[in-house]
C-alpha positions in Angstrom: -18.9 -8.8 -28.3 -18.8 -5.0 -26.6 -17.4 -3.0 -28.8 -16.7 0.9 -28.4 -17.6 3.8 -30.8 -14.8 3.0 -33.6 -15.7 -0.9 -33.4 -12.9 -1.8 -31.4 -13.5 -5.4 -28.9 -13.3 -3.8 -25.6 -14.6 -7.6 -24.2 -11.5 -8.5 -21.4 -12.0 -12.0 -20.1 -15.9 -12.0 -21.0 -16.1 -8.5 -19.7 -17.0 -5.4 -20.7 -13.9 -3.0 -20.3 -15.7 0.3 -19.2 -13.6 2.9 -19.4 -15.1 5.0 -16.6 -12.8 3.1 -13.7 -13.6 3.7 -10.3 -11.3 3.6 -7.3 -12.2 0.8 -4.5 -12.7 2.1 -0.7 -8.7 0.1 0.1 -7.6 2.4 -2.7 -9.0 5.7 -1.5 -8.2 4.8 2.1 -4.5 4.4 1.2 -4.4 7.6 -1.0 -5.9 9.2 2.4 -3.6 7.9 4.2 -0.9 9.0 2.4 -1.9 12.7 1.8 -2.3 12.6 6.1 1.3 11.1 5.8 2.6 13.7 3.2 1.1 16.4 5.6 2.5 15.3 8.9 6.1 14.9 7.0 5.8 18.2 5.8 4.9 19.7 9.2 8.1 18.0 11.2 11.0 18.9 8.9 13.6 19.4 12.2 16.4 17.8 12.9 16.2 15.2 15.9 18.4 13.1 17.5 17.4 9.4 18.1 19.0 7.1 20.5 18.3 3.2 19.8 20.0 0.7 21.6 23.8 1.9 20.9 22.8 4.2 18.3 23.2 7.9 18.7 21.9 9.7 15.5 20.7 12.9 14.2 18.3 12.9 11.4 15.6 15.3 9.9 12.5 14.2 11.7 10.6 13.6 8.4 12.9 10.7 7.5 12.4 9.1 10.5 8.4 9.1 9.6 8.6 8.1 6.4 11.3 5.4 7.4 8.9 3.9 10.2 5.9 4.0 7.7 8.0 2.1 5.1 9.1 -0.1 7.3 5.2 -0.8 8.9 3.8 -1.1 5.2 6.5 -3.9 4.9 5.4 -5.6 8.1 1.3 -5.2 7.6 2.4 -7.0 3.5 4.7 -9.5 5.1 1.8 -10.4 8.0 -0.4 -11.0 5.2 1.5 -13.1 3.1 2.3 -15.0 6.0 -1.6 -15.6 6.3 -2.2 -16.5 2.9 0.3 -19.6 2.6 -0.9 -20.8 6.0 -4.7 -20.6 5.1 -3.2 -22.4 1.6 -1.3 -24.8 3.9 -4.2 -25.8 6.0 -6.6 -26.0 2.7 -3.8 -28.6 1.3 -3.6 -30.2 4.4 -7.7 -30.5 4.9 -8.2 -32.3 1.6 
């Protein structure tokens, strides 16, 4: 068993738990993404009116960003688990 300096078990699931963590590329490519986001918000604070269908409203335009990127994010997770259970469904179904 690993164990660190004070003889703790650091062994998680027959691994070693090393305790320098390191961030994956998805992970840094999201923080990224969300620094450009936090930028561009920060950059459009006026008010702008939006028309949608029968919808007149005015709103500041860095709502209306963060509301669309909310509202993608929520599409791009609901996409994918939509993928998953039909790639589950066909593995059921191939067996």
């Amino acid at each position: 068993m690993a164990s660190d300096n004070e003889g703790r078990d650091t062994t998680i699931n027959g691994r070693t738990d090393d305790h320098g963590r390191k961030l994956g590329a998805g992970a840094i490519a999201s923080l990224g993404g969300v620094a450009v986001l936090v930028v561009f918000m920060l950059q459009n604070r006026e008010d702008v009116q939006f028309d949608f269908l029968w919808w007149s409203f005015t709103w500041p335009l860095w709502l209306m960003i963060l509301a669309s990127a909310v509202f993608g994010a929520l599409v791009w997770f609901g996409l994918g688990v939509m993928r998953r259970h039909n790639r589950r469904k066909a593995r059921r179904d191939d067996r």
